[in-house]
N, C-alpha and C positions, 0 to 999 in steps of 0.2 A: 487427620491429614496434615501433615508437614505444611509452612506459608509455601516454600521452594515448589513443591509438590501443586498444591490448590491454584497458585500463579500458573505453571504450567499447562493444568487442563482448562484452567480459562483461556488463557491464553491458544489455545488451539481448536477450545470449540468458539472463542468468538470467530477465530479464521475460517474455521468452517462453516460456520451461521452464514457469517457476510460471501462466503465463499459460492455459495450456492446460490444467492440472494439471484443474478443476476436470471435464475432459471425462470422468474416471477415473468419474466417478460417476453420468455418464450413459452410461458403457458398460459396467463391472461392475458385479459385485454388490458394497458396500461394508459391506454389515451386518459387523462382528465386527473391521473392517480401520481402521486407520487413526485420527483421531477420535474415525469412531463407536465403538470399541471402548470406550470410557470411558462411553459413555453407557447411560443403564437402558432397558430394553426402553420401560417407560411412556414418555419422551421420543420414542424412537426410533419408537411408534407415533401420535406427534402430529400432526395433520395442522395445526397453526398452525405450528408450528416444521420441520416439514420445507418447506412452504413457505417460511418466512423465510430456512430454510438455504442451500435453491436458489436465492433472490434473491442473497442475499449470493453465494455464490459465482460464481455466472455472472456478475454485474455488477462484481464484482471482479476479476475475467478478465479480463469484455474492458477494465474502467479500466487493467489491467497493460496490456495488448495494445496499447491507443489511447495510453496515458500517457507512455511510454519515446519515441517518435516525437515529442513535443511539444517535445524539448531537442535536438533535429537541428538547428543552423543551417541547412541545408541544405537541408532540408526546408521550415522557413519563409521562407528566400528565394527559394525556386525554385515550392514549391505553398502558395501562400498559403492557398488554399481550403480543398485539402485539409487544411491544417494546421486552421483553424477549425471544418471540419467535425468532424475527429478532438478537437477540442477540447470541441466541446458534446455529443460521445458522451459523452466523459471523465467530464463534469462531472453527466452524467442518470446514468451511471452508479457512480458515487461516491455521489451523492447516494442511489442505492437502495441501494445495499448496504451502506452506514454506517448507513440506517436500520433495514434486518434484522440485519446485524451488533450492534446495539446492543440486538437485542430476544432473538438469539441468546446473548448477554455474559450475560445475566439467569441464561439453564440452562448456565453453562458449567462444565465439570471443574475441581473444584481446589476449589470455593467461593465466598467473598467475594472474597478478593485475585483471582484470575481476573477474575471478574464486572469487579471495579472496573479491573483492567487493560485488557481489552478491552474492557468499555464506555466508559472515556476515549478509548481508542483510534479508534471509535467517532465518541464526538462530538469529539474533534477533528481527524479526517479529514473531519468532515461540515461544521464551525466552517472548518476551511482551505479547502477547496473554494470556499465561495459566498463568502469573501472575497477569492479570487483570481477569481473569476467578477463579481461588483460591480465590481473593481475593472481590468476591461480593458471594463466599460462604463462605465465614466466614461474610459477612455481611458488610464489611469496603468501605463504598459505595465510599466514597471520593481518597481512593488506587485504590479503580476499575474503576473509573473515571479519575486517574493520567494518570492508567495503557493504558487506553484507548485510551486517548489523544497520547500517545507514541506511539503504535500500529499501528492507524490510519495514524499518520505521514506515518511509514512504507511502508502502505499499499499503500499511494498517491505517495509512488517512483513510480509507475506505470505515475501516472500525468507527474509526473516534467521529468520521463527521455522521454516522448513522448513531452515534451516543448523544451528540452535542445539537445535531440539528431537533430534536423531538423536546431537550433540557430548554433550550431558548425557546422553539414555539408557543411548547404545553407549560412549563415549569413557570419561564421566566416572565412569558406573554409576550415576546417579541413577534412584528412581522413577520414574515416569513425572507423577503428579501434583506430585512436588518440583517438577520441571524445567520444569510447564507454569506453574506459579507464579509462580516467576523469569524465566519467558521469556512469561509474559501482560505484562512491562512489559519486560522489556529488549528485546523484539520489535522494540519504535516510538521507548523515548525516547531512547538513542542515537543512533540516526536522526534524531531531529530535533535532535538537538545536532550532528552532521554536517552538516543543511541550516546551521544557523545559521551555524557556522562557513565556508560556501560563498558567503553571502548579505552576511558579514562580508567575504572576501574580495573580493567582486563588487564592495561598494562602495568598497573600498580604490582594487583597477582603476580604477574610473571616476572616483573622487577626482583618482586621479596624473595620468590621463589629460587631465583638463578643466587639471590646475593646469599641465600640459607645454604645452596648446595655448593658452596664456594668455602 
């Protein structure tokens, strides 16, 4: 199997792994597991924030689920539709779950540094979103596709902090609240210094490209 190739189906069944994950808590019991374990009973009986919770989660699901399928060439040149339709799921669901996530971020473990990691996290999944959505209405395919690249990073903090939180716990022997601390920001911002760097390269590509066919 080609590196290009292996990266790819990783890269899409981790989105799907994580993508599904949230299903765990519509079929178990999660009191005491997970998460929730960090949280005090008074949270855990809130009826605003377990709502919020289940927003966030489930629309951050199907954003994994819909989002990964958006970087298929293949997809966009063969099912255009379907590509736009899987796009404006993305984008309603993004948009809900950055807003619960962000209201979630307020009660999160750890404290302030938490809060502020994940509520950046937050609005800048929400700030990327409808700038990549604006900007494939006006037509500017190549911004919507920047935009996207950035977003998606966002989106895969789901990934990385379900890799990173288990490496500190088990590996490293960190607390659990150390680990979520450090990993409420290394979750996303590496990740979007990865899109950057991709975005970088994309328009290197299309620089060499345009100055070769000249």
């Amino acid at each position: 199997m080609k590196r290009k190739t292996f990266a790819w189906v990783l890269f899409a069944l981790l989105a799907i792994s994580v993508g599904v994950y949230p299903l765990m808590y519509y079929i178990f019991d999660m009191h005491g597991k997970g998460l929730w374990a960090s949280k005090t009973p008074e949270l855990l009986e809130s009826t605003a924030w377990h709502t919020a919770f289940y927003i966030h989660i489930t629309f951050g699901g199907i954003a994994m689920l819909t989002g990964w399928t958006q970087f298929s060439q293949k997809i966009r040149d063969r099912y255009l539709d379907t590509h736009r339709t899987l796009g404006k799921i993305y984008v309603g669901s993004v948009v809900l779950s950055s807003i619960a996530g962000f209201y979630i971020a307020l009660f999160a473990s750890g404290g302030i540094t938490c809060t502020l990691g994940f509520g950046s996290l937050a609005l800048a999944w929400l700030f990327t979103v409808l700038m990549a959505y604006t900007r494939i209405l006006k037509r500017d395919i190549k911004q919507h596709e920047n935009w996207m690249i950035r977003n998606y990073a966002l989106t895969f903090a789901a990934v990385t902090l379900r890799i990173y939180l288990p490496l500190a716990t088990q590996l490293m022997h960190w607390d659990f609240i150390t680990s979520y601390r450090v990993i409420s920001w290394l979750c996303w911002v590496p990740n979007l210094i990865v899109a950057e760097m991709i975005i970088n390269k994309r328009s290197r590509a299309l620089a060499y490209s345009v100055r070769a066919s000249e």
